[in-house]
C-alpha positions in Angstrom: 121.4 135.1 122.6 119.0 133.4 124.6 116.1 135.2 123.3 116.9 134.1 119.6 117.7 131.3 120.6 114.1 130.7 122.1 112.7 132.7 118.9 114.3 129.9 116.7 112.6 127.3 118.8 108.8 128.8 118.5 109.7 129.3 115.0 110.8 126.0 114.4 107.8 124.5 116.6 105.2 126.2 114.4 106.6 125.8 110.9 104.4 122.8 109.3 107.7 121.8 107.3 108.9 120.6 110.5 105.8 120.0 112.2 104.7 116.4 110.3 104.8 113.0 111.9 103.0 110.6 110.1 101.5 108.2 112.7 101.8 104.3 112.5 100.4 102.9 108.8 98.0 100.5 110.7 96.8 103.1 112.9 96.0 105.3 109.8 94.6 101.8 107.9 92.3 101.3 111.0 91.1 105.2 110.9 90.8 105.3 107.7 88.3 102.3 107.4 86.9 102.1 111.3 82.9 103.4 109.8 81.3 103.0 113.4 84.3 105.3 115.0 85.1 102.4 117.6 89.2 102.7 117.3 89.0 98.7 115.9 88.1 96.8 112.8 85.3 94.8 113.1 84.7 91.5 110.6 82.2 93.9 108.4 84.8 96.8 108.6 87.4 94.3 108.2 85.5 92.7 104.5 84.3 96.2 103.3 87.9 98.1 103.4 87.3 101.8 101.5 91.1 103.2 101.8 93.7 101.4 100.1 95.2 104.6 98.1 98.5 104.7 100.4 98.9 101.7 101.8 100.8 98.3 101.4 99.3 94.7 103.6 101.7 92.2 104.4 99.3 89.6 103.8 96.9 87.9 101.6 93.4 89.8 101.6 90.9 90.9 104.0 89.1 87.0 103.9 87.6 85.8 106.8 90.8 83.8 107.5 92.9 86.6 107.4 91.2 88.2 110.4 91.0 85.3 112.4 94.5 84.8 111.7 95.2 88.4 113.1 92.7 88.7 116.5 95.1 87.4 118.8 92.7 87.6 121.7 89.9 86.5 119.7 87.2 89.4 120.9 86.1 89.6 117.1 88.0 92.9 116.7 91.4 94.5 115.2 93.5 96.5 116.9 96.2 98.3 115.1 99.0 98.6 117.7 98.9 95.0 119.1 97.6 93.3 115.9 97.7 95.6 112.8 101.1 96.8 113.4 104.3 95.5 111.3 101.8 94.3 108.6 100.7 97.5 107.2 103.2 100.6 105.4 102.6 102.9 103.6 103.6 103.3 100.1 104.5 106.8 100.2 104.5 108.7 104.3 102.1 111.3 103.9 104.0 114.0 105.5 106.4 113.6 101.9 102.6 113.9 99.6 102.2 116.7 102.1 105.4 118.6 101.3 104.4 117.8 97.5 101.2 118.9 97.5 102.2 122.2 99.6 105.4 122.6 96.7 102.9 122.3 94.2 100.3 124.7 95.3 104.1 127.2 95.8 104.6 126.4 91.9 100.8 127.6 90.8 100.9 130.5 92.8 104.3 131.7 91.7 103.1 130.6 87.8 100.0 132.9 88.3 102.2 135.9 89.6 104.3 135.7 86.5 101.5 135.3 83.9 
């Protein structure tokens, strides 16, 4: 019993239904849009935001204001965990477009095996 139970554990552990966790939306927002790979958003970062596919702001725009508003410690720079966080979601968590995406790929593959 202990061996399957153990079994069921590894299998569980490894099986990418189970294995998603989306991290924070404003840490994706941030490493999505950080283009000098620093782990912050600077005021050029900040004004020239790429990726907005997935996500929702809790606030105006990106305006110079806007940032100011949001560097707490006034070093010129965003950080999403201790001044991102709470303003950004997601629309959809991308683990669920995952799990459609992998659902859809099932469907094609099973459509070509019947054709």
């Amino acid at each position: 019993m202990r061996c399957l139970s153990a079994l069921a554990c590894i299998v569980l552990a490894f099986n990418p239904a189970f294995a998603c966790e989306s991290p924070p939306a404003a840490e994706a927002f941030v490493y999505e849009n950080d283009m000098d790979l620093d782990g912050v958003l600077d005021m050029s970062e900040w004004k020239n935001v790429k990726s907005m596919e997935n996500f929702r702001v809790k606030f105006g725009d990106f305006s110079k204001a806007e940032f100011k508003k949001f560097d707490k410690n006034k070093d010129g720079k965003l950080e999403w965990e201790s001044e991102l966080e709470g303003n950004i979601e997601y629309i959809k968590d991308p683990c669920e477009i995952k799990e459609e995406q992998e659902n859809f790929k099932k469907s094609k593959s099973n459509q070509k095996g019947k054709s």
